[in-house]
Structure formats: C-alpha cells, structure tokens
VMD Tcl script that draws the C-alpha trace (Angstrom):
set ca {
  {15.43 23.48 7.71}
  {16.38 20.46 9.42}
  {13.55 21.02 11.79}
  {10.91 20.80 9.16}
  {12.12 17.16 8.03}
  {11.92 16.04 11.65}
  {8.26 17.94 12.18}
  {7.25 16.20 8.67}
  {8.36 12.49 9.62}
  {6.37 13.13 13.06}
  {3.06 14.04 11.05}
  {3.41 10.89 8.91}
  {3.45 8.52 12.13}
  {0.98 10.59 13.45}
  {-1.24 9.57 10.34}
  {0.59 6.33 9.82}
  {-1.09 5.65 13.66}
  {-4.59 6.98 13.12}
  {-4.73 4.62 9.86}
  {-4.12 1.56 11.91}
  {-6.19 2.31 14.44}
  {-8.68 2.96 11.80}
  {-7.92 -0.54 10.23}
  {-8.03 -2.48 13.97}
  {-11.73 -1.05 14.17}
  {-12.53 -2.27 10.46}
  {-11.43 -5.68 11.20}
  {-13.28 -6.03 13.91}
  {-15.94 -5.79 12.43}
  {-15.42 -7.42 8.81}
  {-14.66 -4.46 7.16}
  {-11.98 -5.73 4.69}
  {-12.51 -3.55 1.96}
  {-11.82 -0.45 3.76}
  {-8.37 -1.85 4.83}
  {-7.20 -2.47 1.88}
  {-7.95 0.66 0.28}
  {-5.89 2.26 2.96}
  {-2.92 0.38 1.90}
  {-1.61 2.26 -0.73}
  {-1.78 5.98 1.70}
  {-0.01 3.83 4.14}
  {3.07 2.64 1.71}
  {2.81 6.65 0.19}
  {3.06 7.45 4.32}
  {6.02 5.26 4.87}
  {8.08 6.23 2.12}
  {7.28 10.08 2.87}
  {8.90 9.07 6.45}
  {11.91 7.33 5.29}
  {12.68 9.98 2.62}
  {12.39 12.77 5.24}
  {14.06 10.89 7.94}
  {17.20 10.36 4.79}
  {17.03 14.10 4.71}
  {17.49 15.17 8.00}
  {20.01 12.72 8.27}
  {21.86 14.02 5.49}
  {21.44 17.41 6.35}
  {23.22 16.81 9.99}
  {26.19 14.68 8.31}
  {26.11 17.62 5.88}
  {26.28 20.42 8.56}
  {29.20 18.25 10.62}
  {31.55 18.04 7.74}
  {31.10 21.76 7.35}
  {31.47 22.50 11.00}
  {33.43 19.98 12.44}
  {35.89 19.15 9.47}
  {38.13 16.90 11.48}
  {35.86 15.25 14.17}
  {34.33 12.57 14.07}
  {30.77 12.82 15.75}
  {31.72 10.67 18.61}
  {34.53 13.38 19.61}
  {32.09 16.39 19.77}
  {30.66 17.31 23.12}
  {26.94 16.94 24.35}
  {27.03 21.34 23.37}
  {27.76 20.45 20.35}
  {26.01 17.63 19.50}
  {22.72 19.93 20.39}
  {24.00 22.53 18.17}
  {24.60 20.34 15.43}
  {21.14 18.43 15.87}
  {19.66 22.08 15.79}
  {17.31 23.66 18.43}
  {14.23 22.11 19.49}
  {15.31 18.37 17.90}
  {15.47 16.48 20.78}
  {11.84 17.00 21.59}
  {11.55 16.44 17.87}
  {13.59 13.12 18.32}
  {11.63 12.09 21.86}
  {8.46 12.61 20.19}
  {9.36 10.51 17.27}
  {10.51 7.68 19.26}
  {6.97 7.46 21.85}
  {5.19 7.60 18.05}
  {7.53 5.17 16.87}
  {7.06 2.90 19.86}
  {3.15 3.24 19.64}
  {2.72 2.28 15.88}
  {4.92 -0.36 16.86}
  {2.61 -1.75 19.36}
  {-0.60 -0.88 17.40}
  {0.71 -3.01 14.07}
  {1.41 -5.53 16.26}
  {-1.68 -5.92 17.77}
  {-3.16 -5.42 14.18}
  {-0.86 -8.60 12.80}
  {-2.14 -10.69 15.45}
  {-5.68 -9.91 14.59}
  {-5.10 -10.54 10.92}
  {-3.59 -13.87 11.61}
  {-6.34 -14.73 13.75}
  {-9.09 -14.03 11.13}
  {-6.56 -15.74 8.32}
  {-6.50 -18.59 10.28}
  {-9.91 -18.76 10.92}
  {-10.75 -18.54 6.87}
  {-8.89 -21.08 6.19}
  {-9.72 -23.47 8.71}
  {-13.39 -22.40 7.39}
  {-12.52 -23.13 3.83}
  {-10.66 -26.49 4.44}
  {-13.96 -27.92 6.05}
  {-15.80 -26.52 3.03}
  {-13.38 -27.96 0.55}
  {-11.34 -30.72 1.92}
  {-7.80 -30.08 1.38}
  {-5.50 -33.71 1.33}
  {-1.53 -32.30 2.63}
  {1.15 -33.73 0.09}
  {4.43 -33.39 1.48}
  {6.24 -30.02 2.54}
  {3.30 -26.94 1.88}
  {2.08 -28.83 -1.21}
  {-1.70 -29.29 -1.20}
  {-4.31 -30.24 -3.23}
  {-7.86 -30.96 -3.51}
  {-9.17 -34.18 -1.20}
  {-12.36 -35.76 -2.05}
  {-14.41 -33.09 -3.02}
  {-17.02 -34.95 -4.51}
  {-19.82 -33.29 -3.58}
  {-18.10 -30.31 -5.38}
  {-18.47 -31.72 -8.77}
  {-21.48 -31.19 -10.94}
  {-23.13 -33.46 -13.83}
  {-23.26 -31.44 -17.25}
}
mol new
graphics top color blue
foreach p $ca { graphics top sphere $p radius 0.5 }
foreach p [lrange $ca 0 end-1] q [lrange $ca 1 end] { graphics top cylinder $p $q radius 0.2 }
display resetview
C-alpha cells in the first residue's frame, strides 16, 4: 500500500511539471489568462502531494512501531530500513527527488519571468500615470492632469 502513495505523489509532480512548463510557454507569449486558470489544478496538485506524501509517512512510522517496538529508526540496519521502506521505494524515493529537483528549477525560472514582466507593467503604468513616492511603499497619484476630464 505504501507503494501506491509514493507512485501517486510521483504522478502529481509529474503533472505539477508539465503545468509549469505549460505556463513558461504562455508567458512568453502573453498568455495570462491561461495561467491563471491553471492555478487552482496546481494548488488541487499540491495538496494531493502533501496529503499522499503524510500518508506514506504515516504508514512507515506506523509499520516501525509495529515491527520495531523498541528501536528507534536510527538503530535499525540499512536491511531493515529497506524492509521497512517496502520494496521498490527507493527508486520510488530517487525518482521523487530528480522530479522534485526539476520543478524546483522550472518554478524558478517561471518566478523570474513573472517578475520580469511585473516589473515591466509597472514601470509601463508609472509612465502612463505618474506615480509621486510618499515615504516607506506609500504612493499616490502625481500630476496626472492630463488624466482628468471636464464634465
């Protein structure tokens, strides 16, 4: 059973990854609405991770109090650590942490391009509408003039 929490989490990267990708090519080419519509499948995706990485988690201290009643995991040898874990998890676990390690990168490289494009907004918008800086991140409207219409 354990198993299937650790294949589940790896299939929720997995998608977690193809979604970012999927927003780093929308971005780059304006595609804003499309991101955000993918934001609530990517919370749903990282809350199905974290439940199923709880589970298996549980599951193992679970299995070790049943087992191993008076060790501590530290005292158990690599044999039984492995049995414990169950059969197949450390290519489970090596998988998860190369997936791990590339979403990582990827939402990196997808913050940086969102700050870039932020950045350039609002430099856009502050030469549209001048913006006057009043002490520590308070701002308000400069001389917008031209902004203002006769009724």
């Amino acid at each position: 059973m354990s198993l299937q929490f650790l294949e589940g989490a790896l299939e929720d990267i997995k998608a977690l990854i193809a979604i970012t990708e999927q927003d780093i090519a929308d971005i780059k080419v304006a595609n804003n609405d499309a991101i955000f519509a993918r934001i609530p499948q990517k919370e749903e995706l990282t809350h199905s991770f974290i439940l199923k990485k709880e589970a298996y988690s549980k599951e193992i201290e679970e299995k070790l109090r049943r087992e191993f009643p008076h060790k501590d995991i530290t005292e158990l040898t690599y044999e039984e650590k492995q049995w414990l874990l169950g059969e197949g998890a450390s290519e489970y676990t090596a998988a998860l942490h190369d997936q791990l390690s590339l979403l990582k990168e990827l939402n990196l490289r997808f913050g940086r391009m969102s700050l870039a494009v932020s950045e350039f907004y609002d430099s856009l918008l502050s030469k549209i509408v001048p913006i006057e800086e009043r002490g520590y991140k308070k701002k308000a409207l400069g001389n917008a003039s031209f902004l203002q219409t006769e009724v």
